[in-house]
N, C-alpha and C positions, 0 to 999 in steps of 0.2 A: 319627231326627229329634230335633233339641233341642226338649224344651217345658218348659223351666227359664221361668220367668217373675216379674216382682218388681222394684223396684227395688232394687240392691246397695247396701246401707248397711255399713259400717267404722266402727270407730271413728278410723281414720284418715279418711277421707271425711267423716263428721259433724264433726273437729276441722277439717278445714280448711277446710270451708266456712262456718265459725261468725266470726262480727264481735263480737270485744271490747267492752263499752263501759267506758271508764277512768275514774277520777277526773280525768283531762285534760276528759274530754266536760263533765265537770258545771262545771270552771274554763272553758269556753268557752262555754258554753249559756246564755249569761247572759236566755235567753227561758223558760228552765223554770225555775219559781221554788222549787219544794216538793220533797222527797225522803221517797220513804212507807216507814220503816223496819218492815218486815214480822215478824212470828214466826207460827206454826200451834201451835197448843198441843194437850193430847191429848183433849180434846174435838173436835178438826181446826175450830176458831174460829181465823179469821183474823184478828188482832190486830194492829196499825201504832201507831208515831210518827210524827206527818206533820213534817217541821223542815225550815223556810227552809234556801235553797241558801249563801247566806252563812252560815248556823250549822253547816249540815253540816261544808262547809270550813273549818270553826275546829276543829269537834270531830275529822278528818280529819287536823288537825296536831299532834293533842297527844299526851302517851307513849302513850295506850295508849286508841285511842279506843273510845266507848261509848256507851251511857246506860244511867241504872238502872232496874232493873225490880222491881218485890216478887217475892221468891222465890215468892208466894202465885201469881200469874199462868198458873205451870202446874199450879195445881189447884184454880181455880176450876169452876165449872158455875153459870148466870148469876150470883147471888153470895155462892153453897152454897160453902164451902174444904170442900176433899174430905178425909177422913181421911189425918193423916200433913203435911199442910201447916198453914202459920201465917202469920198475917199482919204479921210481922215478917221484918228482913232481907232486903239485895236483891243481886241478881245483876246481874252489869255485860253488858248483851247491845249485842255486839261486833258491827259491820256487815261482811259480807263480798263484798269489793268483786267478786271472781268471778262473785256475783250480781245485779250491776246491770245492770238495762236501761231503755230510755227509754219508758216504758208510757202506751198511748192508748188511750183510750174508757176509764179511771177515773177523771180530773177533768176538770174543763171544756177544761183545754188538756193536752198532755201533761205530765208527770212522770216524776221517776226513782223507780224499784224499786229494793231493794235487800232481800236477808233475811241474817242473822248468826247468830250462835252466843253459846249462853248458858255464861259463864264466873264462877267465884268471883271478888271481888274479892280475895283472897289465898289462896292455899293454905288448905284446910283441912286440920287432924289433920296426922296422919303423908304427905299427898300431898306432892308434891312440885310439880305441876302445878295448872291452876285451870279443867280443863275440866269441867264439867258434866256429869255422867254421866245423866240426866233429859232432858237435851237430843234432841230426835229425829233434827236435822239433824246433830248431833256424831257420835251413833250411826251414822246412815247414811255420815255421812265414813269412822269407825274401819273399819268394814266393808267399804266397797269398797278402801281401804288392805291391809286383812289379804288381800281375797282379791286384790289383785292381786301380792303379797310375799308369799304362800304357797300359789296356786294356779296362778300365771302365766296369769291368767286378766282378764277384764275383759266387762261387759256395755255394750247399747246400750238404752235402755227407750223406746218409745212408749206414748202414750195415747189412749184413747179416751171423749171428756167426753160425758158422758150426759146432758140436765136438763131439767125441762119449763117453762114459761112460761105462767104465771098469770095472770088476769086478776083472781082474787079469791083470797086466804087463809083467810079467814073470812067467809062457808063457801069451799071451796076450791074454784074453776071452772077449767078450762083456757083457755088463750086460743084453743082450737080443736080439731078433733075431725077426723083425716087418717086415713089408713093408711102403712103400712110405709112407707118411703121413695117417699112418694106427693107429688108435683108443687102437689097442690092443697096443700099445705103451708108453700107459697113462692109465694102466687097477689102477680102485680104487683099492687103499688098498698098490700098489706096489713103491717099491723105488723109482723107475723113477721117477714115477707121482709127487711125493713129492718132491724130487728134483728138475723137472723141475717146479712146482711151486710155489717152494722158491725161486729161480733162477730169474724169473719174478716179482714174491712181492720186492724181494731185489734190482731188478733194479728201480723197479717206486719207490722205498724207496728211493731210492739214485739220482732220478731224471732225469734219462733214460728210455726217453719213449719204450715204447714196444708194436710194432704195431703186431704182433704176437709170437705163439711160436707153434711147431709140432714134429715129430717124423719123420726123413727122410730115407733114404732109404737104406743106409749100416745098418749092425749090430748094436746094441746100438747108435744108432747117432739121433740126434736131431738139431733143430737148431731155434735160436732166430732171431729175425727180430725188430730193433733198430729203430728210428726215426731219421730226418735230421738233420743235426745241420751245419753250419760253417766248413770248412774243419778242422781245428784246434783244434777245441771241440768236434766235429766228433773224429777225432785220440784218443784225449783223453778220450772219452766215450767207446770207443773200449778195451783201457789200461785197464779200472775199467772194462765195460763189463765181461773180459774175467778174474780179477782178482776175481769178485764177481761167475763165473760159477763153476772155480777150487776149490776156499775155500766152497761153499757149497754144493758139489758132494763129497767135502772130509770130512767136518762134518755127512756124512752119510755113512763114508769108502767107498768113491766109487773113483776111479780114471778118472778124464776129460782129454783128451786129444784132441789138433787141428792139430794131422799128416794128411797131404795129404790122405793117403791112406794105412791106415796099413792091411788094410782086400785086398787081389787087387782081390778076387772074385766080388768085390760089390763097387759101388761109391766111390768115394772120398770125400776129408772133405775142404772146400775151406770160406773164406769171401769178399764173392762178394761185392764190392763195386756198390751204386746205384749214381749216378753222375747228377745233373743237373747245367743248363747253364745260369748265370742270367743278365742281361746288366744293371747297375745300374744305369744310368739317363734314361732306356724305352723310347732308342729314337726309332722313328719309324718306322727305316730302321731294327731294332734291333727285333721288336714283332715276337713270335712267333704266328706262325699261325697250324688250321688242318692238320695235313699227310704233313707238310714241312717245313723242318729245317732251323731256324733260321742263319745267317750269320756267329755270335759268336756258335752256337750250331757245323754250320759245319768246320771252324777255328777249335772249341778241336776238334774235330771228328780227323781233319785230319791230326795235329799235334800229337797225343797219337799211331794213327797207323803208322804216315812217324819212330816214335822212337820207338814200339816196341819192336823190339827184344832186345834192350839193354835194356829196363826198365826192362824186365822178369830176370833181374838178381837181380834187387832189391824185384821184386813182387814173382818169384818162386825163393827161394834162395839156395835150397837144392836140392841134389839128387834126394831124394823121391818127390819133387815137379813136378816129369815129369813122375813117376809112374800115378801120375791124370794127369796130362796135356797132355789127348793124344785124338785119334778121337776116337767119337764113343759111350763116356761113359757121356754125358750133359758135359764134363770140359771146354768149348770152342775152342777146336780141337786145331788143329796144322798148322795150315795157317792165317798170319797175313787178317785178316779179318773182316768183323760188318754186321750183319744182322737184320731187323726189327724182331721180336721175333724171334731169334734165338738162343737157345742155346748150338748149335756148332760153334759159333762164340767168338771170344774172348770177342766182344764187343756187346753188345745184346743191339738196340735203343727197348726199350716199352713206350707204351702207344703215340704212333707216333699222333695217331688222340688227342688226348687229352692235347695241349698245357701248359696246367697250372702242369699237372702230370707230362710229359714226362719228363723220363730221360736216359741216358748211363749205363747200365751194364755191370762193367765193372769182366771179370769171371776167369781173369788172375793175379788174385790175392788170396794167401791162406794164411794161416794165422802161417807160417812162417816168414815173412815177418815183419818187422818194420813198425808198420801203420804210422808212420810220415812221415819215409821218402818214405814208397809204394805213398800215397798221394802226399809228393814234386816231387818224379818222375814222376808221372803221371798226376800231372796240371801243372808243370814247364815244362815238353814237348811239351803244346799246347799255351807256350806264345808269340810265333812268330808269329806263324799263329793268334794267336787274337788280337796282337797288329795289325798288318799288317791291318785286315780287321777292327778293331775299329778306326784307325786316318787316312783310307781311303789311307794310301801309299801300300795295296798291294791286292791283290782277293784272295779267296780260290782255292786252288787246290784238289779238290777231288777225286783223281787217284782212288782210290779201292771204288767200289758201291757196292750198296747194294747185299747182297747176296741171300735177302728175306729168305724166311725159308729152303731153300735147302743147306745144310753143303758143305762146300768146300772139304769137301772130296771125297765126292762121284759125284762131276761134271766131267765133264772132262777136258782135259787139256785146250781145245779150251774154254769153257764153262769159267772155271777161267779165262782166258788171257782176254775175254770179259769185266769180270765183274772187271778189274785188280787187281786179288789176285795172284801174282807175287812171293812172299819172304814168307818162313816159320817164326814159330817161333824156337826159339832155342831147341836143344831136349836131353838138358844136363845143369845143372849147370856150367859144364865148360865153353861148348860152350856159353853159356851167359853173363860170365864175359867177353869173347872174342868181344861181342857184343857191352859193355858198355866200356871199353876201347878203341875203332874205333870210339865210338860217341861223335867225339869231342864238338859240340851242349849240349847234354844234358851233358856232363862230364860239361861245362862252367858253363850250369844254377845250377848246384848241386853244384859246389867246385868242385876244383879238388884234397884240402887236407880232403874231406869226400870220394869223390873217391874212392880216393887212401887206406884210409884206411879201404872202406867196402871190397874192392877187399882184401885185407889180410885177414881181419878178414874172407870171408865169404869162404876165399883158406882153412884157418885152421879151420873151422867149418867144410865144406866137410870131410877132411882130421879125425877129430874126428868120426862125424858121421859114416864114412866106416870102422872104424878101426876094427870091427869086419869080422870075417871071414863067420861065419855061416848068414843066413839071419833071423833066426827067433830070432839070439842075435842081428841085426842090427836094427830093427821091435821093438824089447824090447827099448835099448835105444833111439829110436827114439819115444817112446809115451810117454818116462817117460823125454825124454826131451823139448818136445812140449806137 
């Protein structure tokens, strides 16, 4: 009997069912008056130009359009410049039209979205070009470029938005107290409900599919369930996602928040990334088959866990990020590790039997984090290994197996050394930057002047975030700042 199950996503299938929106749309919309020009910096602060639709189309016509930015912008922390920045000279950040869509429930009527890429206004030094190597969105482009021209390979990413809904910050209360994907959570008549199904109207408005939505398991929390797209678009869908959740939980006075874990009685709040693996000429040494991982599927596999622990600097960036990140509570524990439905694993493979669905869960990721560059660091870690095994110069090495469904936790020592789960994850933002500074591999694939500069910026984020003495003012401004 077939019991393949899932629905079949492609990145052919996700391209063709995707709706453009052009700079035509914005010369005929003459009802959408504003264009919210977006960037995510590496604190993951979501940052806009809002500019009339008549100025957009002027700056749309000219050589080389833009606007300026203080180079200072990506390494700010609220209005700390992080080591290594200055607040002089600016960068001309470029709109890219790929990225526009017509976005509802963030102003009173809709608007266009749009996010860009940060470029010099001339060549610096010896470059010959004016891209931004700091950039995260530029980064995550180089990467999926490199591996699709040296791996023959290409991914599809979904998400999954996690976030709870306040009714107070200071002190912090929830707007409700449910269980797991529990009914009473969406009772008619109540906020939430309407909330959260504005939240999903305003995503399919704006062209973000929405494969689900429920009521999870801490306090007021809930969580949306996104569709595939392109790692790129993906990132980007995330940006609007999470900007369409905030603006309309706060049209109804209510406060969204995506901390890790401001309740630590009760779950944490995380955006698991869904990862699949695609070989784009289907050659067919490359086919995925029932219950066994593809060559390219075990290349990422086992490039994403050989870099681990230094990605967790980019993916858990904060303090509080390790508050969830521990055994015991679904976060993906604390042993670099992947299990076939596991979710005390960092890396959970589903739907094993069902080739055309399977994909990587990837659970080490929250949504602190910069979705551009969480995604460059985490396909850019497995393009060694996919180069190697796509132009036949190298084999996988798959050290750490499966874990199946029993947590590395609670094996025993012999039990892990078996299944080679060897190396923890980091169990500190410090220790993590510690992690991504020794990896000189993934330091190469990223830049090392992005690096260098998240390593500042993410020393003087910590540094902000703690400054509080008491815990439950640390609590505060960590919900009203995620």
């Amino acid at each position: 009997m077939n019991f393949t199950h899932g629905i079949t996503h492609t990145p052919a299938t996700v391209k063709a069912s995707s709706k453009a929106i052009t700079l035509a749309h914005i010369k005929a919309s003459t009802e959408l008056k504003y264009v919210r020009l977006y960037w995510v910096d590496l604190t993951n602060t979501r940052r806009c130009r809002v500019i009339p639709r008549d100025s957009f189309l002027q700056l749309m016509e000219s050589n080389r359009p833009g606007v300026n930015v203080g180079q200072v912008a990506l390494g700010l922390v609220y209005l700390t410049i992080a080591e290594g920045f200055h607040p002089i000279s600016e960068y001309l950040y470029v709109p890219d039209l790929s990225s526009l869509r017509i976005l509802h429930g963030v102003g009173k009527s809709p608007i266009f979205g749009i996010l860009g890429k940060f470029e010099n206004k001339s060549p610096v030094g010896e470059k010959s070009g004016v891209e931004v190597e700091m950039c995260p969105r530029t980064t995550l482009s180089r990467i999926i470029r490199e591996v699709r021209t040296n791996c023959s390979a290409e991914f599809l990413v979904g998400f999954e938005s996690e976030f709870i809904l306040l009714k107070s910050t200071n002190p912090v209360v929830s707007m409700n107290v449910h269980g797991w994907s529990a009914s009473a959570g969406m009772l008619n008549g109540s906020i939430e409900a309407e909330i959260m199904e504005e939240i999903a109207d305003s995503l399919q408005a704006s062209g973000i599919t929405v494969e689900l939505f429920h009521p999870e398991a801490a306090p007021g929390q809930y969580e949306v369930a996104t569709g595939p797209l392109p790692p790129l678009e993906a990132a980007d869908a995330l940006v609007y996602t999470r900007e369409i959740i905030v603006n309309v939980a706060a049209k109804h006075g209510v406060h969204a928040t995506f901390a890790p874990r401001p309740f630590m009685y009760s779950a944490g709040t995380s955006t698991h990334a869904h990862i699949s693996v695609h070989d784009i000429p289907n050659r067919p040494k490359f086919r995925k088959a029932p219950g066994e991982l593809s060559l390219l599927e075990k290349a990422f596999l086992a490039g994403v866990l050989s870099h681990l622990p230094a990605i967790a600097a980019i993916t858990l960036p904060i303090p509080a990020s390790y508050k969830r990140a521990v055994d015991g509570v679904w976060s993906g524990g604390t042993y670099v590790s992947w299990g076939t439905e596991n979710r005390e694993a960092p890396i959970r493979l589903t739907n094993v039997a069902s080739p055309n669905s399977r994909r990587y869960e990837c659970r080490f990721i929250d949504a602190t984090a910069n979705p551009h560059l969480a995604l460059a660091a985490v396909l850019g870690s497995a393009m060694a290994e996919m180069k190697a095994v796509s132009d036949g110069s190298g084999d996988v090495q798959l050290e750490v197996q499966d874990a199946g469904t029993k947590p590395a936790a609670v094996m025993t020592k012999e039990e892990r050394k078996t299944h080679g789960i060897t190396k923890r994850m980091p169990a500190s933002s410090g220790e993590a930057r510690s992690y991504l500074r020794g990896d000189g591999q993934l330091c190469e694939v990223l830049g090392k002047e992005l690096i260098e500069a998240f390593l500042s910026v993410n020393k003087t984020l910590e540094d902000a975030l703690m400054q509080d003495q008491v815990e439950d003012e640390q609590v505060t401004r960590l919900v009203e700042f995620y």
